[in-house]
N, CA, C and O of each residue as an XYZ file, in Angstrom:
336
protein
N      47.804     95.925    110.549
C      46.691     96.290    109.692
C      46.256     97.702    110.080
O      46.414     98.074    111.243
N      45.561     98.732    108.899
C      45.276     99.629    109.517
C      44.402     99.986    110.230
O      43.927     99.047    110.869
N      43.906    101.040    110.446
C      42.554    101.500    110.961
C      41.491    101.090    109.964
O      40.960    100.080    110.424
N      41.003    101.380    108.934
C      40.163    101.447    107.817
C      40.123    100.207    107.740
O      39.062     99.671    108.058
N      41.432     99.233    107.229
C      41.019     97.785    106.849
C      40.252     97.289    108.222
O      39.075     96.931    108.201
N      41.158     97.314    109.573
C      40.329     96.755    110.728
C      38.811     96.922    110.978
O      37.985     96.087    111.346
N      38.620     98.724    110.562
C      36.434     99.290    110.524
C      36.177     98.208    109.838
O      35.556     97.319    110.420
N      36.605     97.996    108.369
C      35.745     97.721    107.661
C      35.061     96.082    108.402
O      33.964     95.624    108.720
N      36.865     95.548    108.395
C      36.087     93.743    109.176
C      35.672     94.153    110.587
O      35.251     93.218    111.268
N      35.692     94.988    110.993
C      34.498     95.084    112.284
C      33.004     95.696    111.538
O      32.069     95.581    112.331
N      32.776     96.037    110.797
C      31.188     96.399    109.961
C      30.733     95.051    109.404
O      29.548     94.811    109.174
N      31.785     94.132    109.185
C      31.554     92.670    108.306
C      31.188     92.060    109.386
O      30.084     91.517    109.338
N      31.810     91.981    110.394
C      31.797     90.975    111.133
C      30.339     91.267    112.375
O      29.661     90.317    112.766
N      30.124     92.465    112.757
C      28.634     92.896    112.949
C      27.494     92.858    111.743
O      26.423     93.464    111.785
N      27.839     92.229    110.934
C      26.850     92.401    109.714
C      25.915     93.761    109.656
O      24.694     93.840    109.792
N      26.791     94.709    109.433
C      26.742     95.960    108.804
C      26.895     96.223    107.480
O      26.288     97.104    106.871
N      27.919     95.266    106.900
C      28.279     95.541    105.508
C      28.260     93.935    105.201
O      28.777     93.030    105.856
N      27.474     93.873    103.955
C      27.360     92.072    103.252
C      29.495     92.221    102.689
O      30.404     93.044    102.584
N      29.178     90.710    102.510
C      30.985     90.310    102.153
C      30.669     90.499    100.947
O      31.103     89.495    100.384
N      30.047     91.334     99.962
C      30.655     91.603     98.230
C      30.685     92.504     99.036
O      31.784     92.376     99.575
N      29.867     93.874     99.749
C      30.300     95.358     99.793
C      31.822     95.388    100.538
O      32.830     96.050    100.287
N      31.527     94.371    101.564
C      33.200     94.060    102.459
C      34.413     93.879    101.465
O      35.378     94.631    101.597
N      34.413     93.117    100.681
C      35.400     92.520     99.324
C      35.774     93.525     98.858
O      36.947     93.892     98.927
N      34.558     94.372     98.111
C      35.040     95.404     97.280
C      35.675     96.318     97.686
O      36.571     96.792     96.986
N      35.301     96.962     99.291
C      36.027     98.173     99.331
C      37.453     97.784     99.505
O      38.351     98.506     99.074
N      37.769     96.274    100.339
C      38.828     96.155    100.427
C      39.917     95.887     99.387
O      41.128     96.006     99.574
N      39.129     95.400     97.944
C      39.605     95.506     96.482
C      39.740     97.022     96.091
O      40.606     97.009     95.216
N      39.423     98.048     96.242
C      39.331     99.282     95.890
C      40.917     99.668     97.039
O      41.947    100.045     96.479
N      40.886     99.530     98.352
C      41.667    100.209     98.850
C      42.616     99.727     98.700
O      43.503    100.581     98.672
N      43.239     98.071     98.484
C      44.790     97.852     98.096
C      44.808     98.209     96.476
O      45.917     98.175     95.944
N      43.808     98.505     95.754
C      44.662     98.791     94.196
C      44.872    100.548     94.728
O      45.648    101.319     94.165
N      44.154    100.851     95.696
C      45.293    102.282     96.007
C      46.155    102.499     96.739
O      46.742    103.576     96.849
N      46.369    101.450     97.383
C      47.598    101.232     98.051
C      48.345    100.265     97.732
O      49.267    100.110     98.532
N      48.327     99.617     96.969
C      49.749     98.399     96.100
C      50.564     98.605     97.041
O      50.281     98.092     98.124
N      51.707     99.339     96.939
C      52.358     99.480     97.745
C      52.761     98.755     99.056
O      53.776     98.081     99.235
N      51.773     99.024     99.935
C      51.346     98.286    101.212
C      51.086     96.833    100.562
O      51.110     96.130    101.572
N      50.971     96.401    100.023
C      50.266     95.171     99.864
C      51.646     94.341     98.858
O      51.325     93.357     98.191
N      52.950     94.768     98.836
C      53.634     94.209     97.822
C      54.472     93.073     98.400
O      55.050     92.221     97.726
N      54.468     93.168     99.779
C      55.392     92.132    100.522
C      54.007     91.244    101.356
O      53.848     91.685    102.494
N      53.167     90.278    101.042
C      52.370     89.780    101.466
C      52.927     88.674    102.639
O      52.071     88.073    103.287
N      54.189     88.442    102.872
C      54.598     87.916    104.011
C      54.197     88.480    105.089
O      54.099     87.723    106.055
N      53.772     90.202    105.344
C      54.133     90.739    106.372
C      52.611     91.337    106.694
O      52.314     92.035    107.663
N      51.743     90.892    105.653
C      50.556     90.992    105.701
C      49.623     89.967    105.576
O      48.717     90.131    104.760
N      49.688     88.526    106.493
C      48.958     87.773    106.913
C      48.098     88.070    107.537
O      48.060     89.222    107.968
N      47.213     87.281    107.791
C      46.089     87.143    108.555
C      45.735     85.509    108.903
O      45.714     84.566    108.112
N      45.441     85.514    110.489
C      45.242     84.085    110.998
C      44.116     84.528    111.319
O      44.038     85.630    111.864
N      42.887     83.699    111.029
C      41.516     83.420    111.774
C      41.305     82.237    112.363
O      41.209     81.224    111.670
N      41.183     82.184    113.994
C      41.820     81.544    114.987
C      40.105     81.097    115.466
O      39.140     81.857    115.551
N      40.179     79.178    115.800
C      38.715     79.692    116.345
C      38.777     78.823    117.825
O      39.710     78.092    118.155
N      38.057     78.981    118.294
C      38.149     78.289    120.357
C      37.221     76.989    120.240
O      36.345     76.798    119.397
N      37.613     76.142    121.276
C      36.739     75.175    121.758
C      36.917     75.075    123.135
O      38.024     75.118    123.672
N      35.703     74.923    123.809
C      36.262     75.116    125.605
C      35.060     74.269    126.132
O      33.944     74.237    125.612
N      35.334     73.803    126.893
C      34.002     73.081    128.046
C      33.944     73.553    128.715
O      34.960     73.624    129.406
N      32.312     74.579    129.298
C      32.675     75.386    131.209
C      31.716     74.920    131.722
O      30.723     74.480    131.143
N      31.916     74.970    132.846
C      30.856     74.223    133.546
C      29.470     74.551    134.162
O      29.335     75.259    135.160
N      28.460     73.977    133.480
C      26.808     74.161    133.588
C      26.555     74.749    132.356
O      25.422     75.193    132.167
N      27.609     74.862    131.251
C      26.659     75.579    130.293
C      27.311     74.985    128.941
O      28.499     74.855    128.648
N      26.037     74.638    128.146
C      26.215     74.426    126.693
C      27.105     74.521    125.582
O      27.523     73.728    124.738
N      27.314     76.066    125.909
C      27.728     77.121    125.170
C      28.767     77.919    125.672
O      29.015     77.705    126.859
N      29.450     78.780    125.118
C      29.907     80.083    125.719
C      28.935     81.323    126.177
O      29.187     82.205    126.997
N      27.553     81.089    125.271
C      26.715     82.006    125.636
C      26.172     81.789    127.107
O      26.040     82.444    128.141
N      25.935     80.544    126.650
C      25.059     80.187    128.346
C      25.777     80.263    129.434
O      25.145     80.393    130.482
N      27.420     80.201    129.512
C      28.088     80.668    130.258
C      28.234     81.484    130.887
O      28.455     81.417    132.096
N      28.108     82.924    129.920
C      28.461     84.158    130.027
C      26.857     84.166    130.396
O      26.430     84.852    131.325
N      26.643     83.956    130.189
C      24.539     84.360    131.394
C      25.140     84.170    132.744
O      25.317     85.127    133.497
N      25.460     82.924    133.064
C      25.844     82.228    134.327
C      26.461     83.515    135.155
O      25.979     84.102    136.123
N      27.866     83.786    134.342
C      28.851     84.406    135.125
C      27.931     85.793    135.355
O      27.760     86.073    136.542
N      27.385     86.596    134.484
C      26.869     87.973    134.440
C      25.040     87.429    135.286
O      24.164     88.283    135.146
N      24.730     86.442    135.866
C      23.783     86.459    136.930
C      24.153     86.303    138.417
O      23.434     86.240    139.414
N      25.846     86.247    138.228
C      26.785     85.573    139.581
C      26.427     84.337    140.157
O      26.595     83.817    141.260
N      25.708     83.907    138.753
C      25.807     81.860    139.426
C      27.233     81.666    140.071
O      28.090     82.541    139.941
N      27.510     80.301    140.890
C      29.169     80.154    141.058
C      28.926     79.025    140.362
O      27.775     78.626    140.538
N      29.627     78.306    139.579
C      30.285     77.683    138.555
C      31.135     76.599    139.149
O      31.251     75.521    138.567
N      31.798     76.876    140.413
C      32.743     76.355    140.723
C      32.145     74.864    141.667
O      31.469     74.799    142.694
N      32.679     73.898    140.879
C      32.122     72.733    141.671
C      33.640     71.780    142.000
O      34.746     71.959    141.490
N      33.282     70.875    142.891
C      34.568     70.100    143.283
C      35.157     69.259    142.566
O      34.520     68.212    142.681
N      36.284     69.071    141.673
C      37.044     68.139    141.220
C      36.371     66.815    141.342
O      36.031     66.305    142.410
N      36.195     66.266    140.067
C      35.758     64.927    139.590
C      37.292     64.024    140.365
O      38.396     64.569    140.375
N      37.082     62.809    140.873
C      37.726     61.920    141.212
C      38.303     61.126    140.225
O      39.321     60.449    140.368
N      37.467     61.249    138.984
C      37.973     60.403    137.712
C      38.441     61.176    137.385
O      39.320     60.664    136.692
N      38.597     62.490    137.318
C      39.671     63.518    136.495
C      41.156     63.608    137.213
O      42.235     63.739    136.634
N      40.903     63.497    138.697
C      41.934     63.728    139.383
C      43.821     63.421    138.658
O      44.858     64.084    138.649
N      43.430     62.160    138.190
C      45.111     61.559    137.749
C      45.303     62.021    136.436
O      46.333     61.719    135.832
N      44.075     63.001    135.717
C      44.362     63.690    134.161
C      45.519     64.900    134.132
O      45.802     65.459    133.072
């Protein structure tokens, strides 16, 4: 992907730009570039999303507090997990 398409979904994705202004420019820039856009095999896109359990925190946010206050996190192996 290029530079320009990547700004734009980084302005979308900071909600800088609403998804019609996001849509459109990106409707404006492949009808000027067709071209680029004629073999759509090679122009996928995967939006990939996480699930994780860490330990003492809710969230990923509350995590990332943890780690960036230098809580330690690290506790001893559950006995019931052991044979997982």
């Amino acid at each position: 992907m290029n530079r320009y398409l990547t700004h734009l979904l980084t302005l979308y994705k900071n909600k800088q730009l609403s998804q019609d202004v996001a849509l459109s420019l990106i409707e404006e820039y492949k009808n000027h570039h067709q071209r680029d856009f004629s073999d759509n095999r090679s122009h996928k896109i995967a939006i990939i999303g996480m699930s994780v359990r860490m330990p003492l925190a809710d969230n990923s946010e509350e995590f990332w507090k943890l780690l960036a206050s230098g809580k330690d996190c690290v506790r001893t192996f559950p006995e019931s997990r052991k044979k997982d």
